[in-house]
C-alpha positions, 0 to 999 in steps of 0.5 A, a space after each residue: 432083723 425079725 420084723 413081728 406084727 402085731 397080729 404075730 405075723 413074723 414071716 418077711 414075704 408076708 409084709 410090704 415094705 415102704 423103705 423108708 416110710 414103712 411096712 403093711 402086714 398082708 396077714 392083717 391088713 394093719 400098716 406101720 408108718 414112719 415119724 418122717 412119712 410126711 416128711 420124706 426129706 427127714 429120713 436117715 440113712 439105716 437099715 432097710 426095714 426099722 424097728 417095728 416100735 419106731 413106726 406108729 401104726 395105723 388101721 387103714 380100716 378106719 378109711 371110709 371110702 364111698 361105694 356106689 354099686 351103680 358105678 364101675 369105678 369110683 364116682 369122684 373122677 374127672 376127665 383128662 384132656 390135658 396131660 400137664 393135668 397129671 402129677 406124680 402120685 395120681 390114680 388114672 383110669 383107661 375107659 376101655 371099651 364096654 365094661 372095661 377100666 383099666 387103673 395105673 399109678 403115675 410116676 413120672 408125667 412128660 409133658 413134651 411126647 405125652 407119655 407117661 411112666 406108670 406101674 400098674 398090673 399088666 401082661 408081659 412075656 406071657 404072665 400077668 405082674 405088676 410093673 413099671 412102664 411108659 406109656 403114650 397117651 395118645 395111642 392108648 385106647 380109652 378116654 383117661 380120668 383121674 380118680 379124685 380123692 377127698 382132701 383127708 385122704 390125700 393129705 394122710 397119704 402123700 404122693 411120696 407114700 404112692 409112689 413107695 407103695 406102688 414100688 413095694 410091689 413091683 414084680 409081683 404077680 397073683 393077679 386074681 380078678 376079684 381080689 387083686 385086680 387092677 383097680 384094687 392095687 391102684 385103691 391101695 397105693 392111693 390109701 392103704 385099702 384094696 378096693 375095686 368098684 368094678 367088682 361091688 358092681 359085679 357083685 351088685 349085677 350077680 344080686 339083681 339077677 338072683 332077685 330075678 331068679 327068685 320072683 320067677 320061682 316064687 311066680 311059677 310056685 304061685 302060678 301052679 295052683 291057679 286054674 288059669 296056669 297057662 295064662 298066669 304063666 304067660 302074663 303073672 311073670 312077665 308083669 312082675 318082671 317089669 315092676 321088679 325091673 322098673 323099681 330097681 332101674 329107678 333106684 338106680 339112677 336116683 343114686 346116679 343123680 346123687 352123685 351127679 348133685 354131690 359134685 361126683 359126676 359130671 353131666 356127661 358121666 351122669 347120662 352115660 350110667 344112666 341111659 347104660 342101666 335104661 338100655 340094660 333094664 329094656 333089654 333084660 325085660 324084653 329078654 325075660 318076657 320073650 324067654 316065658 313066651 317062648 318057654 310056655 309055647 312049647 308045652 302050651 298043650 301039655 300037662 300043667 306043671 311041664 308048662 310051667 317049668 319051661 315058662 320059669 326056665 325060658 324067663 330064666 334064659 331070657 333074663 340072663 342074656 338080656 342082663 349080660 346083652 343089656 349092658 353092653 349095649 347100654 355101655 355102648 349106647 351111653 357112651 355114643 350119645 355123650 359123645 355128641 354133647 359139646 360141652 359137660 358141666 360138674 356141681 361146685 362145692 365150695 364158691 372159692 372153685 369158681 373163677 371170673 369168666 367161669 360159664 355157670 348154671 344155676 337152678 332156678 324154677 322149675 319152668 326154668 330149672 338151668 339158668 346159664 350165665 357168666 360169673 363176673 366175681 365172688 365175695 368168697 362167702 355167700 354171693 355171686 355176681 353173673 351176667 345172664 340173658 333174661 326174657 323179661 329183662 334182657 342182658 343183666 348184671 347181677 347178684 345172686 345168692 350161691 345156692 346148691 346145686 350150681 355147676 361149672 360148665 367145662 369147655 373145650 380148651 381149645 374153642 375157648 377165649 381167655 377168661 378176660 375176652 369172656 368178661 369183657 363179651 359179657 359186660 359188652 352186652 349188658 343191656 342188649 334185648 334180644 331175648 329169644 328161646 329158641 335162638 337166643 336164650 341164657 344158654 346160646 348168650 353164654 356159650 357166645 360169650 365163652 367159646 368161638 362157635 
């Protein structure tokens, strides 16, 4: 049976087919979905691939999904520390050291040896295809996360529809760093789009790094007409390196921020970006002003315009290599230093996400800006009720109003007592005047009442 797009494309190796759900042209990026795609059980037996009028199209280009060229991979994801966290039909990430993420599909989760059957591009038998395998989570090295995906998206792509077009391109192969890598397959099965973070950043990196180049063409054209060339060289460049890095360093992390607000990131994600692209502005600033120096040192007694140009050209050198060295310092830094914090915290949507004996923080003043407490109930709208540690007051119970930005603390499962033993610590000390803000404040009140030490 010929099978013709649209778009006129006729050709089988040039479409994807998701039996029995549907097909997706390659040539035009349009996917053509089945009547029984949301419902899976429905489907006939026939032929492999139905007639193209019997599917109803859909543009996958009509998906909106959020980009954040500060991120390596996408901003809404959450750490898995738990297997059972897993179901069939999950996008999962593999923080690899540095830079580094490597992205799967779910197939299958066993809970009881902790393995789990993925397909995903990997390297076997010395090419590099997309394949179907186990894995053991425990040995494999990284911290994992599941992508999260906005409820629209999820229920327009059941997991019945990942997993069928993660399978129509088994055995593939055409890796291509860029174009088909990793991440963009997972993105795909997830949506129907082809999407990698990693390489908007890439893209994001090779920009700053151009803006660079440029202000330093621009300052060693400028500087040439200055009777003080020798000095401007020295001094001009690296000023406005500094200025133009400090503005983009900012930039930056105020989108992480935003995120971070949004409920994207978490604490611990939002501080690993954000002290990654600090080390990476220091390092490249320090990079570029040594390269100058050391550029404009070597023709410091020659004709003006040599002066110049190895003043450009050792800035130039300095600033890629404080770029490439910057982040992966700022990776290594990041991810060190979020390692030591014992807990993490998320920003809460919706009041229904919170639960009784739930460890929360809500901004107050800005004297006070985390309030920690612990959430008694809810009235599901507007309202919640908490007890807190005060100075002025001590342990109090009380209704407050569900203002945004509030976070949910997340805790080690395993330090944890149950969310009745934590309502119950907290109720106990209703009353209690103990007040103290080094030993004893709101924070160390709730982390009693939630965790074992």
């Amino acid at each position: 049976m010929t099978i013709e797009c649209s778009c006129g494309n006729r050709h089988p190796k040039r479409f994807l087919y998701y039996q029995p759900f549907g097909i997706f042209c390659r040539c035009c990026n349009t996917e053509w979905l089945s009547d029984n795609t949301a419902n899976p059980d429905s489907a006939e037996d026939g032929p492999r691939v139905p007639r193209l009028r019997m599917y109803r199209f859909r543009d996958v280009s009509r998906h909106e999904l959020h980009e954040n060229n500060v991120l390596l991979v996408q901003s809404s994801r959450s750490r898995v520390t738990d297997i059972n966290q897993l179901v069939v039909g999950d996008h999962i990430a593999f923080h690899r050291p540095y830079v580094i993420w490597h992205h799967c599909i779910v197939i299958e989760v066993n809970a009881e040896d902790s393995t789990l059957e993925v397909i995903n591009w990997q390297s076997e038998n010395g090419s590099v295809s997309v394949i179907q395998q186990q894995i053991d989570v425990s040995k494999e090295y990284g911290d994992l996360y599941r992508i999260q995906y906005t409820s629209d998206i999820q229920l327009s792509n059941p997991p019945h529809l990942v997993i069928a077009r993660a399978r129509s391109r088994l055995s593939q192969t055409g890796f291509h760093i860029f174009d088909d890598n990793c991440e963009s397959f997972a993105t795909f099965c997830k949506t129907g789009i082809s999407k990698s973070h990693q390489y908007i950043w890439l893209v994001a990196k090779t920009w700053e790094w151009l803006v660079h180049f440029t202000v330093m063409t621009v300052r060693t054209a400028i500087t040439g007409f200055c009777t003080l060339a020798r000095v401007a060289a020295g001094c001009v460049g690296p000023v406005v390196v500094i200025v133009l890095e400090g503005i983009i360093l900012a930039w930056d992390v105020i989108k992480a921020y935003r995120e971070r607000r949004n409920g994207n990131l978490s604490r611990n994600e939002y501080a690993k970006i954000a002290i990654r692209r600090i080390v990476d502005g220091v390092v490249t600033v320090a990079f570029t002003i040594v390269g100058v120096i050391i550029g404009v040192s070597f023709t410091v007694t020659g004709p003006m315009i040599p002066c110049l140009l190895a003043g450009a050209c050792g800035g130039i050198v300095g600033m890629t290599v404080g770029k490439v060295g910057g982040t992966l310092l700022g990776c290594w830094v990041g991810r060190a230093i979020a390692n030591c914090l014992k807990t993490d915290d998320r920003a809460v949507d919706k009041i229904t996400e919170l639960v009784p004996g739930d460890h929360v923080v809500m901004t107050r003043w800005a004297l006070h800006p985390r309030c920690h407490g612990i959430l008694i109930e809810h009235d599901s709208h507007t309202k919640i009720r908490v007890v807190r540690n005060t100075y002025k007051y001590g342990v109090v119970d009380e209704w407050l109003p569900f203002e945004k930005p509030l976070y949910l603390v997340t805790h080690k499962k395993n330090e944890c007592f149950s969310n009745e033993e934590v309502l119950r610590r907290a109720k106990g000390q209703i009353g209690a005047r103990r007040y103290n803000i080094a030993s004893h404040n709101c924070k160390t009140f709730a982390n009693w009442c939630k965790r074992h030490t």
